[in-house]
N, C-alpha and C positions, 0 to 999 in steps of 0.2 A: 712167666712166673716159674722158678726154679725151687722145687721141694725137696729134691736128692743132695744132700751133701755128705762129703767123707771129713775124718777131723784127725787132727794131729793135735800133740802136746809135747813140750819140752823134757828131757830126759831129767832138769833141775824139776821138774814139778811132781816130782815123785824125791821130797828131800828129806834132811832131819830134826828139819825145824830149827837150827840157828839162824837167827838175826845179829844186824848190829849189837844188840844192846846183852845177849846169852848166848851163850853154846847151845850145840845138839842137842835138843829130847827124845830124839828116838836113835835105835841105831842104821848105821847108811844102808842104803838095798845095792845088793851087789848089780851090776850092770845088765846082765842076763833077763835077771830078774824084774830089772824096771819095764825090759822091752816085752816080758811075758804077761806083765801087769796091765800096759797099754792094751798089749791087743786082747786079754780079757776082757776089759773095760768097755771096749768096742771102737777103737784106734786105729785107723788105719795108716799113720805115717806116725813118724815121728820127726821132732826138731832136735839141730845139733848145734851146738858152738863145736867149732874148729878141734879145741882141746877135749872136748867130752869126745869126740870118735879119733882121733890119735892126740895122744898126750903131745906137749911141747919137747920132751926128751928125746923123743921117736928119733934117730939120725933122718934128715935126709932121704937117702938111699933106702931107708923101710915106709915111708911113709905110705906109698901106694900099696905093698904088702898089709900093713898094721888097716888101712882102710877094707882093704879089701877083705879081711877077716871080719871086722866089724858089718860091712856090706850081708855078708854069709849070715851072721850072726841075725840082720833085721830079718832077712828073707827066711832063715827059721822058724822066727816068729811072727812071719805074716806083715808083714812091716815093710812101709816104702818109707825112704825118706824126704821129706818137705824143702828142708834144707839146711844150710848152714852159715853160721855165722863167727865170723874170726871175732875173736873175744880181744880186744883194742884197749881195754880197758883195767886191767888187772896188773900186769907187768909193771914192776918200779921204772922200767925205761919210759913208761908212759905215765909218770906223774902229771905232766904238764901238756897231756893231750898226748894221741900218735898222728893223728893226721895233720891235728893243727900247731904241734908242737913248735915251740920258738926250738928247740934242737933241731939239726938236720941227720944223728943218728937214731931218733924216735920214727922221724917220718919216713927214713931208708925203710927199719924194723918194720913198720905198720904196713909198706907195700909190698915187702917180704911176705909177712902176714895175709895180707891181704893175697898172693898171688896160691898161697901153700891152702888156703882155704879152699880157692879154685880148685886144687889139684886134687884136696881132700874130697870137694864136693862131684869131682865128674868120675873119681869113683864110683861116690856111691849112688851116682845115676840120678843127681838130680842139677839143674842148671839156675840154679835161686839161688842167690849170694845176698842174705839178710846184712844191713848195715847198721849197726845202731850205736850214734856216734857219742857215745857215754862222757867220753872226755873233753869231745872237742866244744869247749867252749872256757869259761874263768870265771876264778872266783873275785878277782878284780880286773873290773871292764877294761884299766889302762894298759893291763899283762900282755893282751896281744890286740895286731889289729886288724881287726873287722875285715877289711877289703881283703887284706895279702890270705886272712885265714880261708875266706869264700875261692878266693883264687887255689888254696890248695886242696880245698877237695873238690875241688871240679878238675883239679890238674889229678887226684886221684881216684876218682872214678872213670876220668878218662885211661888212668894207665891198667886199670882193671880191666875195663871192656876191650883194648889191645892186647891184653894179654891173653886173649881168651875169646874168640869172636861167637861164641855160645850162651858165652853166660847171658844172665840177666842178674841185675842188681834194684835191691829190693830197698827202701830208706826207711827205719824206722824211728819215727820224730818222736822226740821228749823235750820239754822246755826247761826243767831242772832234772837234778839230784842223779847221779851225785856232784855236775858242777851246779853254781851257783845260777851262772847265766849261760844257756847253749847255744851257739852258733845252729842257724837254722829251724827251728824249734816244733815247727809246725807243718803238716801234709803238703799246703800249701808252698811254702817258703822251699821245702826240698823240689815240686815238683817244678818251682822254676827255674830251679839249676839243674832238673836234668833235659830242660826244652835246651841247655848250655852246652851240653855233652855231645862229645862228636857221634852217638848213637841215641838218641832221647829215645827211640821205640824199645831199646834194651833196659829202659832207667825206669822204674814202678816204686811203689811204695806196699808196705804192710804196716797197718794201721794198729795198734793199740789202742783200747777205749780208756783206758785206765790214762794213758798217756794224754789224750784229747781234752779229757774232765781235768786232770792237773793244768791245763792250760783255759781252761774256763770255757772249754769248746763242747757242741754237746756231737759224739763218737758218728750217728748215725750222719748226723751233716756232714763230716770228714768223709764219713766212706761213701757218699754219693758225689760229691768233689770228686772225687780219684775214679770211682764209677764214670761220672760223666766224661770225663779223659781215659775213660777205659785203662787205667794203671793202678788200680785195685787189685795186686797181684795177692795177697796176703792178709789176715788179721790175726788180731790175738784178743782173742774174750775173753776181758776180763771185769770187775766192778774198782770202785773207787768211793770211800765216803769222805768225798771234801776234796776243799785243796791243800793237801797235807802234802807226804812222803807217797812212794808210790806202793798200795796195795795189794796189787793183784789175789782182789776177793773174788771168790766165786761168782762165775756170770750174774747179775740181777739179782745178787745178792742186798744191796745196796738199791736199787732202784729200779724196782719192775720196768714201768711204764718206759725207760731209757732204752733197758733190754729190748723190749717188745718193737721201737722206733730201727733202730738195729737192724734187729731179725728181718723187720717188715723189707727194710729200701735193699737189705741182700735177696730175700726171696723176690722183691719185685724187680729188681733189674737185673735179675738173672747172676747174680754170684755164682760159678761153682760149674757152671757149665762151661768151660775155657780149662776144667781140671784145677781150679782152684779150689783151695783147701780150709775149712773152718779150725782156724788152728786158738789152744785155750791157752794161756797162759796165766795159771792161777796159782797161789799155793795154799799149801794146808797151812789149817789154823794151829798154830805152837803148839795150844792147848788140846789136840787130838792124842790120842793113843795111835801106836804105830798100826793097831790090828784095822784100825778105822779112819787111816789118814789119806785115804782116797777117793774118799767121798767128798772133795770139793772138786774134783774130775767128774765125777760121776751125774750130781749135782748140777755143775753148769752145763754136759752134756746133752742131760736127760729135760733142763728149763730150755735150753735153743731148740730139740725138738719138738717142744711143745709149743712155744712161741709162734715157729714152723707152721704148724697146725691150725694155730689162734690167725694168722693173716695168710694163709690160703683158705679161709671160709671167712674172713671176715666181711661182710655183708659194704662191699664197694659202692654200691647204689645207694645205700641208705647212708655212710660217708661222706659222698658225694651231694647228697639232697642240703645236708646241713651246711657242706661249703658253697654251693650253690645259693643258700639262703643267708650264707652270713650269718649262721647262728650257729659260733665260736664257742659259747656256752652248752650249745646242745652236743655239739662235736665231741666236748672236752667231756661229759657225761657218757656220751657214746661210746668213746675208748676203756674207760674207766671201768664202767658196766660189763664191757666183753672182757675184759682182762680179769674184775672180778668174780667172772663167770665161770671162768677154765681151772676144769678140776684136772 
């Protein structure tokens, strides 16, 4: 039973509050700043996309410079980084997928992308390359097809783990938005193509709970999946109400009792001792003031350490007595009761 965990959050979870549908309501926090904000907060890594620690512009020839400042800049403020993830998704060249793109100069671009990530990330000293394949999939199922697409990300997660015989590659499933329908969609579905790869012990997943519940799955069964194959390299806590658009409400915001199932199967099968990281992925509510827009950090933080709390004293024997009796009823009151109980 593991009690000590460290947490990271994304350098976007600290943003201005535009969405789809508005602009900005607050003004942007300069970079420094987000990182001084984390580790006040009580943060001890932080998450990057590719482009958030050197810009797309950077030549080349600076990029290991422009990291390495950035590098400087965490260890100022107390800060290791979790990892990094090449953002695949944003680039007009990748309208129509990068990996899985019917073009063959999106998917050159994406393993470019893919390899400058690497480079960006063994600066800054961490060996987790997040993949979250935003694009690869359609918004009409006949636009690409199935087989040849599964064929080319296994052909490029292989040419990543060659390129690089350190890294690890981490998969982070979503079943919609922003395509319609995604290639691979789900924990499961990524981990069987990386039993495919010519290094499967290099190939994990990092889970999003928000992402799970979009797929009608409930987060804590996912991350004992990936537990039981020991490739629970990652998560991101976050809440979800429904199966809508995606989220990312504050931890158990949306649903105690989901939180607490969570918390429970990480602190029982030992999350975190292997140096994995409870990492959040939430954002603040639009309707915050800038002076008070960190308390959904803060919040989901401070609910996982208490959750924490709630199932290492939770009374296993007396758990136990109701499963042992088949009294499903009692069990479901027994949870309820201790959860309503934690002040």
């Amino acid at each position: 039973m593991n009690t000590s965990f460290t947490f990271s959050a994304g350098v976007w979870n600290l943003n201005a509050g535009d969405d789809p549908f508005g602009p900005a309501v607050r003004a942007p926090i300069p970079f420094a700043e987000k990182l001084r904000t984390l580790k006040s907060l009580g943060f001890d890594y932080v998450q990057f996309h590719d482009d958030d620690a050197v810009p797309m512009d950077v030549p080349a020839g600076d990029v290991d410079r422009a990291a390495g400042a950035v590098l400087t800049m965490c260890h100022d403020h107390g800060l290791k980084v979790e990892f990094v993830a090449p953002r695949l998704w944003e680039d007009p060249l990748f309208v129509d997928g990068a990996i899985t793109s019917n073009d063959p100069r999106a998917r050159a671009a994406a393993l470019d992308r893919g390899k400058r990530a690497i480079d960006i990330a063994n600066v800054l000293q961490t060996d987790r390359i997040v993949l979250w394949p935003a694009r690869e999939g359609t918004y009409i199922r006949e636009a690409k097809c199935p087989v040849e697409s599964y064929q080319r990300i296994l052909d490029y997660l292989n040419a990543l783990l060659d390129y690089d015989p350190a890294v690890r590659l981490l998969g982070e499933m979503k079943p919609n938005e922003p395509m319609d329908l995604m290639f691979l969609p789900s924990t499961g579905h990524f981990l069987s193509m990386a039993d495919r790869t010519r290094e499967p012990a290099r190939v994990g997943t990092l889970i999003e709970a928000a992402h799970c519940i979009l797929l009608g799955l409930d987060p804590s069964e996912e991350m004992a999946f990936a537990l039981w194959q020991d490739k629970l390299w990652g998560v991101h806590l976050n809440d979800q109400n429904g199966l809508k658009f995606d989220e990312d409400k504050s931890f158990g915001s949306a649903n105690l009792r989901r939180a607490f199932n969570v918390v429970d199967v990480l602190v029982m099968w030992d999350y975190g001792v292997k140096g994995e990281v409870v990492g959040l992925d939430v954002k603040a509510m639009r309707t915050q003031p800038a002076e008070i827009a960190t308390r959904h950090l803060t919040n989901s933080k401070r609910l996982f350490e208490r959750l924490v709390t709630v199932a290492a004293n939770l009374d296993r024997e007396e758990q136990r007595s109701y499963i042992n009796a088949r009294d499903y009823e009692g069990l479901d009151a027994f949870i309820l009761n201790t959860l309503m109980a934690t002040s």
